[in-house]
Structure formats: structure tokens, C-alpha cells
NUDRENKOL-582280 format. One line per 3 residues: number of its first residue (from 1); for each residue x negated, y, z negated of N, C-alpha, C. Coordinates in nm, 4 decimals, padded with zeros to 6 digits, always signed. Each point is the difference from the previous one (the first is absolute). Layout:
<recs>
NUM> X/Y/Z/X/Y/Z/X/Y/Z | ...
</recs>
This chain:
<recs>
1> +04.0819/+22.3118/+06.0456/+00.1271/+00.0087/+00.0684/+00.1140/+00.0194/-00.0984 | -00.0046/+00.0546/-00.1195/+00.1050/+00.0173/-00.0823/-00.0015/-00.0992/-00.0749 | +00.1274/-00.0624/-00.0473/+00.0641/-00.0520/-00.1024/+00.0701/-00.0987/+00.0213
4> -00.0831/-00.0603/+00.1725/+00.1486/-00.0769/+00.0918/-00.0550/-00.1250/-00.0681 | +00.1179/-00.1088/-00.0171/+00.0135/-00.1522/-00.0561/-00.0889/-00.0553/+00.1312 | -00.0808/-00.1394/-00.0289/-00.0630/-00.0583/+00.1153/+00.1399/-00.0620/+00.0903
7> -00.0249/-00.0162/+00.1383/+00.0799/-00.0514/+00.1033/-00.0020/-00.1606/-00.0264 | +00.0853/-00.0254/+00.0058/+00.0267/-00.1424/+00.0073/-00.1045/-00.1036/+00.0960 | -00.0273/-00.1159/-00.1142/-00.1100/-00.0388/+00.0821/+00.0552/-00.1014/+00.1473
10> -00.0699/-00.0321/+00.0582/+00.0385/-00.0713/+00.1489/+00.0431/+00.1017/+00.0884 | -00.0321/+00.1190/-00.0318/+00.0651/+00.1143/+00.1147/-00.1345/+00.0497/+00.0883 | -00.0036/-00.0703/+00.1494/-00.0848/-00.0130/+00.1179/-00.0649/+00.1710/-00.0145
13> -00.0994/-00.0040/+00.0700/-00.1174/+00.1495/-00.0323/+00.0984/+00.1006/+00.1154 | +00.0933/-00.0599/+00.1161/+00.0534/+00.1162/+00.0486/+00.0888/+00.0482/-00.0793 | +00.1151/-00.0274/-00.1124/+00.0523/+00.0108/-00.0926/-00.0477/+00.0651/-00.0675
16> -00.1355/-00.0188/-00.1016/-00.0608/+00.0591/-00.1116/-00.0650/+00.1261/+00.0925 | -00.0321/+00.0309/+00.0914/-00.0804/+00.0774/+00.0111/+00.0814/+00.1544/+00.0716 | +00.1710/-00.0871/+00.0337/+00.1204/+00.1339/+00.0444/+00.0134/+00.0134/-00.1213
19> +00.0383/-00.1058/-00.1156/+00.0184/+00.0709/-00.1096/-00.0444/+00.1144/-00.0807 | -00.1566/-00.0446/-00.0175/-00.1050/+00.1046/-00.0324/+00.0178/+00.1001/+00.0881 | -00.0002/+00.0113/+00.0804/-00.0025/+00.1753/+00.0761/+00.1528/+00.0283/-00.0197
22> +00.1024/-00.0178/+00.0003/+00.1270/+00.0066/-00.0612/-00.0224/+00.0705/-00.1419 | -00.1101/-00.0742/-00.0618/+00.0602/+00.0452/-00.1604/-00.1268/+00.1418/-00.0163 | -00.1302/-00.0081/+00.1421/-00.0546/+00.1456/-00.0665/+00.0812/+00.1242/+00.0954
25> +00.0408/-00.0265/+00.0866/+00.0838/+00.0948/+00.0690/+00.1157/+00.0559/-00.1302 | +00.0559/-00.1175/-00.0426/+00.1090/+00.0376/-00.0855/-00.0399/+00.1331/-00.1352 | -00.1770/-00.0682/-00.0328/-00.0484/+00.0594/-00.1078/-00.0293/+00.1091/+00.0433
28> -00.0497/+00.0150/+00.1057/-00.0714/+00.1439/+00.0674/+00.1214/+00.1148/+00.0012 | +00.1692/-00.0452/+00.0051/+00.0294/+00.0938/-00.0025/+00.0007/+00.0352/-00.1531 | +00.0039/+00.0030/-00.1071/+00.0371/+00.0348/-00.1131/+00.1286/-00.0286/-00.0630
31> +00.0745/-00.0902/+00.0755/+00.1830/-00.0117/-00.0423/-00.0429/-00.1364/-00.1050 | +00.1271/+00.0319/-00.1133/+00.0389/-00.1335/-00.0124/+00.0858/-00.1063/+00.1020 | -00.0181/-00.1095/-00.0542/+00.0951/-00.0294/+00.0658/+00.1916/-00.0067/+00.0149
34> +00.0219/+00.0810/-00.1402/+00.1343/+00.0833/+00.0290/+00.0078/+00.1161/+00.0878 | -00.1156/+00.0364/+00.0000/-00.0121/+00.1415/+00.0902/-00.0354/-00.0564/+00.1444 | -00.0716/-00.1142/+00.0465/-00.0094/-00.0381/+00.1410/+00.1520/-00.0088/+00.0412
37> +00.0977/-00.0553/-00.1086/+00.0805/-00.1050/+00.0612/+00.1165/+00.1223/+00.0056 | -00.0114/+00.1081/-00.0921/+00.1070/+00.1486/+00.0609/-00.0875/+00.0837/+00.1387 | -00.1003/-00.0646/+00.0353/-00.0236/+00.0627/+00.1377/-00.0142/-00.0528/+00.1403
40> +00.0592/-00.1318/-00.0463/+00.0171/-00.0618/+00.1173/+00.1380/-00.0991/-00.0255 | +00.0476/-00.0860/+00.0526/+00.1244/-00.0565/+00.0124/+00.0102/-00.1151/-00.0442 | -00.0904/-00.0245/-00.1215/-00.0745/-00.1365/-00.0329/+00.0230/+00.0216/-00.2148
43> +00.0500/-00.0864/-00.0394/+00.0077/+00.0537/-00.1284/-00.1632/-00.0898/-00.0688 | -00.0268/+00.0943/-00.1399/-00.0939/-00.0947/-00.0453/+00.0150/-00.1122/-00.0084 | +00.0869/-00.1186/-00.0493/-00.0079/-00.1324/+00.0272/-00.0649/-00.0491/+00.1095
46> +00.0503/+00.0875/+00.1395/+00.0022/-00.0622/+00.0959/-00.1890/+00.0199/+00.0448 | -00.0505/+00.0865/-00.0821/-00.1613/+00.0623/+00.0398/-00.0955/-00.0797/-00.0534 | +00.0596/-00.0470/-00.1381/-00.0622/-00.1057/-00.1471/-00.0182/-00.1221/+00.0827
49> +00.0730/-00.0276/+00.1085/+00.0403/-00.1699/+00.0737/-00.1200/+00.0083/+00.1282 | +00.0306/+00.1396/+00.0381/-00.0992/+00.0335/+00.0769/-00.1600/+00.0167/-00.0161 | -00.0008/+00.0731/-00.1003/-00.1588/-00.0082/-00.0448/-00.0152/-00.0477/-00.0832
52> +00.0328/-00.1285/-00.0575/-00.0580/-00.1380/-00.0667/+00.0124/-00.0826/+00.0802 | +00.0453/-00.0259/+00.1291/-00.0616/-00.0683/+00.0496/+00.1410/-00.1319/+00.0324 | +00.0940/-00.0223/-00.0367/+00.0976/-00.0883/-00.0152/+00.1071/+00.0478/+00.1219
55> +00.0146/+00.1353/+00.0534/+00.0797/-00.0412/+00.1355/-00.0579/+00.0970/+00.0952 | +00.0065/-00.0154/+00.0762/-00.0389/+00.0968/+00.1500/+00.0635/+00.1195/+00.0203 | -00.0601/+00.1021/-00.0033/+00.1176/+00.1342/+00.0024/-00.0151/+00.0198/+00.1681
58> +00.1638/+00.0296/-00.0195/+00.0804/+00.0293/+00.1739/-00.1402/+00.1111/+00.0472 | +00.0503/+00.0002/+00.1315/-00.0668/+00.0580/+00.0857/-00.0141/+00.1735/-00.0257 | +00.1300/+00.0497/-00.0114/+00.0433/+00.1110/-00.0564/-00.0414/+00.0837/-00.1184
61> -00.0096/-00.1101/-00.0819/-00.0503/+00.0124/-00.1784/-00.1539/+00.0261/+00.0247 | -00.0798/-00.0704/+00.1370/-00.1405/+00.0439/+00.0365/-00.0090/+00.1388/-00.0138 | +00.0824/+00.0495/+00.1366/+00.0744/+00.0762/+00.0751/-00.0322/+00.1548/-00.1232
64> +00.1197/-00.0568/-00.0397/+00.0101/+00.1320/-00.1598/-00.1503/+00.0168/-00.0952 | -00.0214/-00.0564/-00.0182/-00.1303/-00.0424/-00.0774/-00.1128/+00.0977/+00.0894 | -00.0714/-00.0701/+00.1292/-00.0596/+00.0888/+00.0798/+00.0246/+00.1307/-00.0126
67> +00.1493/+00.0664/+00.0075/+00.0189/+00.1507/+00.0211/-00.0089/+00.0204/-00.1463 | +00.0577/-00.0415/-00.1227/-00.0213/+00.0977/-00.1189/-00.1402/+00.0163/+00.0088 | -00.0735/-00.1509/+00.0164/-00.1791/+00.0334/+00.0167/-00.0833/+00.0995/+00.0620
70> +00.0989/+00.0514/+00.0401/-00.0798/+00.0804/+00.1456/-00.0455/-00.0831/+00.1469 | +00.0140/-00.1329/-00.0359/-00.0997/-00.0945/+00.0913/+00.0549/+00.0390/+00.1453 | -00.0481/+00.0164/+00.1056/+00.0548/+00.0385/+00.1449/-00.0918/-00.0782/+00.1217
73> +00.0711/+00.0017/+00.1144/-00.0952/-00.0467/+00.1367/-00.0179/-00.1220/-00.0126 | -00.1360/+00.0014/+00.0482/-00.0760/-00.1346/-00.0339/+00.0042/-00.0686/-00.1329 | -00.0126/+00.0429/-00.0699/-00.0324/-00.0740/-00.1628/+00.1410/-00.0689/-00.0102
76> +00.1426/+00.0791/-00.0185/+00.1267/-00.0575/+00.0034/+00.0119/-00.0997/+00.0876 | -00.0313/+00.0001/+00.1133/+00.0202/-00.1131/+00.0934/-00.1067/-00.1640/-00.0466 | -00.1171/+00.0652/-00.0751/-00.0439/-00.1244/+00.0017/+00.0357/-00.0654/-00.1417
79> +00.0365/+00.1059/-00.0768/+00.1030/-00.0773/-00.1584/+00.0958/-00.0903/+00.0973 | +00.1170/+00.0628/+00.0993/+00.1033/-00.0671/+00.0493/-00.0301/-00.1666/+00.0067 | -00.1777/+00.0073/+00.1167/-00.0028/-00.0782/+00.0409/-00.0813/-00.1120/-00.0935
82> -00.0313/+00.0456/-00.0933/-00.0481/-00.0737/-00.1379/+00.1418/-00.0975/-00.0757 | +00.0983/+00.1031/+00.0511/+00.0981/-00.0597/-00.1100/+00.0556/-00.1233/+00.0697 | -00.0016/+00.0162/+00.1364/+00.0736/-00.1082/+00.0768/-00.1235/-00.1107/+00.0173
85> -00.1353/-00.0019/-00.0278/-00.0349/-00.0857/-00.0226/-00.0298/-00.1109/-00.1511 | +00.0548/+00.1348/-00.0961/-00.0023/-00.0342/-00.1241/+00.1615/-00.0828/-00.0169 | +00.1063/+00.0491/+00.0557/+00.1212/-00.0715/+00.0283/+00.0142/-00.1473/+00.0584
88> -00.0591/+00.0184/+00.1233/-00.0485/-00.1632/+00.0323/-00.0679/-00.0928/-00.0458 | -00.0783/+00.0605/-00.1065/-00.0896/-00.1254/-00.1010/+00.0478/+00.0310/-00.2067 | +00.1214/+00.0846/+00.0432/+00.0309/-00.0005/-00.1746/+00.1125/-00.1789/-00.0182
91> -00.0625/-00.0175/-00.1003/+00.0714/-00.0984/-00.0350/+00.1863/-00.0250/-00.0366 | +00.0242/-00.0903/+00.0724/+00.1934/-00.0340/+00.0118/+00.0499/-00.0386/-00.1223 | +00.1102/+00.0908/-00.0557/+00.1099/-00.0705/-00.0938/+00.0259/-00.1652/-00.0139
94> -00.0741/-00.0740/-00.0300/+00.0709/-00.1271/+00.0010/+00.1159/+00.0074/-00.0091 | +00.1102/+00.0594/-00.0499/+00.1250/-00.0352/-00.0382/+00.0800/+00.0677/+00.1426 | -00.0630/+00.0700/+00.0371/+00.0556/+00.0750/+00.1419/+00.0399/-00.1215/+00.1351
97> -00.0719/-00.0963/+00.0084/+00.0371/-00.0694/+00.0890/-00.0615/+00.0291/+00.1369 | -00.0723/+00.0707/-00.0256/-00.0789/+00.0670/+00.1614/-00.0336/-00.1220/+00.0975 | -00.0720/+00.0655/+00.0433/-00.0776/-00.1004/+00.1426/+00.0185/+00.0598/+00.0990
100> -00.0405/-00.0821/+00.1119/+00.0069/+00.0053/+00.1308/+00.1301/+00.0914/+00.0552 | +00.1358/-00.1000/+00.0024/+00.1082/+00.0800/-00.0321/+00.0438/+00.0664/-00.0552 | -00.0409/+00.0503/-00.1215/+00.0387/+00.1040/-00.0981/-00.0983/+00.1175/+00.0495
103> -00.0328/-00.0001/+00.0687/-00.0886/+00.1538/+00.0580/-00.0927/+00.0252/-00.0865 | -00.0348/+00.0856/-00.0844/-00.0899/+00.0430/-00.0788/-00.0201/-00.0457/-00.1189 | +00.0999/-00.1211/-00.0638/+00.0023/-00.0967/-00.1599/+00.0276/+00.1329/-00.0861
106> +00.0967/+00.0671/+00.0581/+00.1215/+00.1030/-00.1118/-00.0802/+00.1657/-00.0123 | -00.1027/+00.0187/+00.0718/-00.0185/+00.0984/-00.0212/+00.0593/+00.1501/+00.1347 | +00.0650/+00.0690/-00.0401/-00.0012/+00.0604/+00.0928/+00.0045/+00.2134/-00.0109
109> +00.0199/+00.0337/+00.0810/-00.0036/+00.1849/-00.0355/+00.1227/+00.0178/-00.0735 | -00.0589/+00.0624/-00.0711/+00.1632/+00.0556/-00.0975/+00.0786/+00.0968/+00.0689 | +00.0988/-00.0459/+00.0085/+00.1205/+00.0703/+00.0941/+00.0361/+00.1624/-00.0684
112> -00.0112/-00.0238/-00.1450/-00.0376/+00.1683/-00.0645/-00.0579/+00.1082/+00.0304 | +00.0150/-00.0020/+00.1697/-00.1206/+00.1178/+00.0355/+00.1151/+00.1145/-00.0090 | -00.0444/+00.1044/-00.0222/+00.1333/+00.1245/+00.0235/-00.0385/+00.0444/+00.1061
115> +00.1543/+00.0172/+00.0317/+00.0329/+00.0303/+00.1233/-00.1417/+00.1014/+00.0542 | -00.0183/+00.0927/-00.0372/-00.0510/+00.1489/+00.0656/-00.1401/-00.1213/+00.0451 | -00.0831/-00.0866/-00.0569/-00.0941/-00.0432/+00.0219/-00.0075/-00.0806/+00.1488
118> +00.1316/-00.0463/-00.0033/+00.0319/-00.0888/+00.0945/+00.0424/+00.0675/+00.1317 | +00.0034/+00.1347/+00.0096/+00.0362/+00.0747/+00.1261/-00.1167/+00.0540/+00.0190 | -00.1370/+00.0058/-00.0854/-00.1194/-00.0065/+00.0611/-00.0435/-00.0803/+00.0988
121> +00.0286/-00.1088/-00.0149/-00.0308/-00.1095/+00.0740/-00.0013/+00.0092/+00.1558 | +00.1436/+00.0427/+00.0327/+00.0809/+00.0136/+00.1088/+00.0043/+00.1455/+00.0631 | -00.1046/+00.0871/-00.0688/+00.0431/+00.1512/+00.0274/-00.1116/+00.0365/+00.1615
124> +00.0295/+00.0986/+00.0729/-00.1500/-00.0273/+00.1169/-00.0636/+00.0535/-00.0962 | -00.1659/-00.0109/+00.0815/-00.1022/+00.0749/-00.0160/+00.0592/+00.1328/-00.0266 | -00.0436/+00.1096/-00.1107/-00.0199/+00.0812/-00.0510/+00.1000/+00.0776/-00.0402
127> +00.1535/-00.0919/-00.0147/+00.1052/-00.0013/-00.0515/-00.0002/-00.0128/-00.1783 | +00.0419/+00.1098/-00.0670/+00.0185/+00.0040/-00.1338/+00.1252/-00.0604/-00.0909 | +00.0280/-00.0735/+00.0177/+00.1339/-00.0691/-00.0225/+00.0891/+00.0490/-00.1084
130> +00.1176/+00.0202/-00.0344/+00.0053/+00.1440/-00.1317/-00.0079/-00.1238/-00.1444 | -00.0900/+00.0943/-00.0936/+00.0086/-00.1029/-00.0833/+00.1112/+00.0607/-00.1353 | -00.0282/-00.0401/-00.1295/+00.0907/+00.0180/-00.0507/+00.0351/+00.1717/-00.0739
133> -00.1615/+00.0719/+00.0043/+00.0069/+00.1422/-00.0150/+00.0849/+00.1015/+00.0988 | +00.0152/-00.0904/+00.1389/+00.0817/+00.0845/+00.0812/+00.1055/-00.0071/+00.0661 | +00.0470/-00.1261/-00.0363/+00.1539/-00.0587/+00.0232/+00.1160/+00.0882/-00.0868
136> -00.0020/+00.0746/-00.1361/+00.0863/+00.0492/-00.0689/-00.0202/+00.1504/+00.0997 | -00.0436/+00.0937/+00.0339/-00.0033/+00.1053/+00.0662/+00.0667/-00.0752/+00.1536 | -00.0119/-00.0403/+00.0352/-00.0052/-00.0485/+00.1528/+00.1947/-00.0779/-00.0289
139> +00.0120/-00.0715/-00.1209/+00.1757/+00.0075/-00.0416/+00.0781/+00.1283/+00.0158 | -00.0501/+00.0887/-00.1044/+00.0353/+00.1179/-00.0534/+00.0366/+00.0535/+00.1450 | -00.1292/+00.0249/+00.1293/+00.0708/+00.1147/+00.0787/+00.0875/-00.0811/+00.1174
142> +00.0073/-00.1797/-00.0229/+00.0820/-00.0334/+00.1170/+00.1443/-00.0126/-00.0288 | -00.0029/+00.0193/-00.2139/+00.1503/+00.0499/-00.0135/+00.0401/+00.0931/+00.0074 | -00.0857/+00.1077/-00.0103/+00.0318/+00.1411/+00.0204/+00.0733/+00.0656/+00.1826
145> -00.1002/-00.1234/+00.0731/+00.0259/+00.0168/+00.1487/+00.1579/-00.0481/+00.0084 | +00.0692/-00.1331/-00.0662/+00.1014/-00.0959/-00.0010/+00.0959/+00.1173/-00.0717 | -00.0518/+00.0754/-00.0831/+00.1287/+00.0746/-00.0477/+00.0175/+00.1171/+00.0815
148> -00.1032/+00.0832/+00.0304/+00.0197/+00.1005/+00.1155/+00.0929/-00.0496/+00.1075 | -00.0420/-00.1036/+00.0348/+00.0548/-00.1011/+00.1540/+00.1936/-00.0006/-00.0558 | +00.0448/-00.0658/-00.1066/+00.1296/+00.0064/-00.0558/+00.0520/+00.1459/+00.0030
151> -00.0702/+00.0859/-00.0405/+00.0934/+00.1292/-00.1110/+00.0225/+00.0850/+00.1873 | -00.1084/-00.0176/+00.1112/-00.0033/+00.1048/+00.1506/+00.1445/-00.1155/+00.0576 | -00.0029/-00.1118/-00.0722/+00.1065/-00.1066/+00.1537/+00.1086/+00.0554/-00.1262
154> +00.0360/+00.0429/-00.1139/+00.1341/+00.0211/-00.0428/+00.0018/+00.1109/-00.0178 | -00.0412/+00.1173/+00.0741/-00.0189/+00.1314/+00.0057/+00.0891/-00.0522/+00.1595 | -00.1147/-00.0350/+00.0793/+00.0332/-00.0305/+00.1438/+00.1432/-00.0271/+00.0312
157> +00.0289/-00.0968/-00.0800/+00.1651/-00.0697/+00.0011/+00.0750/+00.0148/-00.0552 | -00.0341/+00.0584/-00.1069/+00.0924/+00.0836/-00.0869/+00.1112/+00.0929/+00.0186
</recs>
């Protein structure tokens, strides 16, 4: 499996065993992990925390991971559902204060999702949501429309 440091010991087999498929998915693609972390929304620190084993990566960071992988369908859904069982038995920050009332003992999705990812979510069925290759063309001709629209109303009123 590479060059990865062992996982911290006391970490339950649903833990060690999202981890491990985490870290050959990661290997299978060929990235470092500076190069995972410029292709998804996740910097290397945040991948190093992730695949050693010391914090739970957001849902999203799955999310990204799956697609640079290629991973799709079925297989992605059951990483998802690996992770949320690997989430419920990864071990709590003592210093976090968790519990019962504290919801999850400090762990939660990183709010860092970019935007374009996050209008996937919400888009219908077989809706392409514009991402960031086609938002600068899609500017360009609605200023072009906004200046046409000005130069015909001071022609018009002119």
C-alpha cells in the first residue's frame, strides 16, 4: 500500500478498514497528495489527516476522491456508506467536549465545499449545473446582452 505511516492504534476495524480503501483508491489514482488536494477542494494537510487515519474526511472530500478515482454507481455509494459507518465508530477529540449533546464530539462536513459542487446537490435529474469552465462564456454573453440592452434604450431615448 505505499509508504503510508501505520493508523493509530485503538482505531475500531470500521475505521481501519474505510481508511484502507481510502488510501488504495487514493493510490490507484497515481496523484500525490498535492496533486489529490489541487483536484478536489481539500488541501494536502487536510488528505494526510484523512488517510492516516486521525480525522474523518467530510462527506464531499469522499465525494471528490470517488470522481478523480473514476469510482461511480454502486461502488461510490457504498464508500459513502462505509464512511458514515466509519464516522460513527471513529474515535472523539477529548478536548472537543462532545457527547450526547454535542452531536457528533466535534466532527463535522467541511463547509469548504465550492459552490459549483453544492448546486449538484440540488440540481433535477439530468440537469448539468454550470461549472466553473462555463460560467466565464455564459458572463461574457449576458454582458454583451446588458450592453446591447443600454446602447438600443439610449438610441431609443436619445
Amino acid at each position: 500500500m505505499g509508504s503510508w505511516q501505520p493508523l493509530p492504534d485503538g482505531l475500531l476495524p470500521e475505521v481501519r478498514h474505510f481508511v484502507d480503501h481510502l488510501r488504495r483508491l487514493k493510490d490507484g489514482t497515481g496523484l500525490s497528495l498535492a496533486a489529490l488536494g489541487a483536484r478536489t477542494a481539500y488541501s494536502k494537510s487536510s488528505w494526510q489527516r484523512y488517510l492516516n487515519g486521525v480525522q474523518p474526511p467530510p462527506r464531499h472530500a469522499v465525494a471528490a476522491l470517488c470522481r478523480v478515482a473514476g469510482l461511480t454507481g454502486t461502488e461510490a455509494e457504498r464508500l459513502a456508506v462505509r464512511r458514515e459507518l466509519a464516522v460513527e465508530a471513529w474515535p472523539r477529540p477529548a478536548a472537543q467536549g462532545g457527547g450526547p449533546e454535542g452531536g457528533d464530539g466535534g466532527y463535522e462536513d467541511d463547509p469548504t465545499v465550492p459552490w459549483w459542487e453544492r448546486l449538484e446537490e440540488h440540481a433535477p435529474p439530468g440537469h448539468r449545473p454550470p461549472g466553473p469552465g462555463r460560467l466565464l462564456p455564459a458572463a461574457v454573453a449576458l454582458l454583451l446582452v446588458l450592453l446591447v440592452a443600454v446602447l438600443v434604450s439610449a438610441v431609443v431615448l436619445g
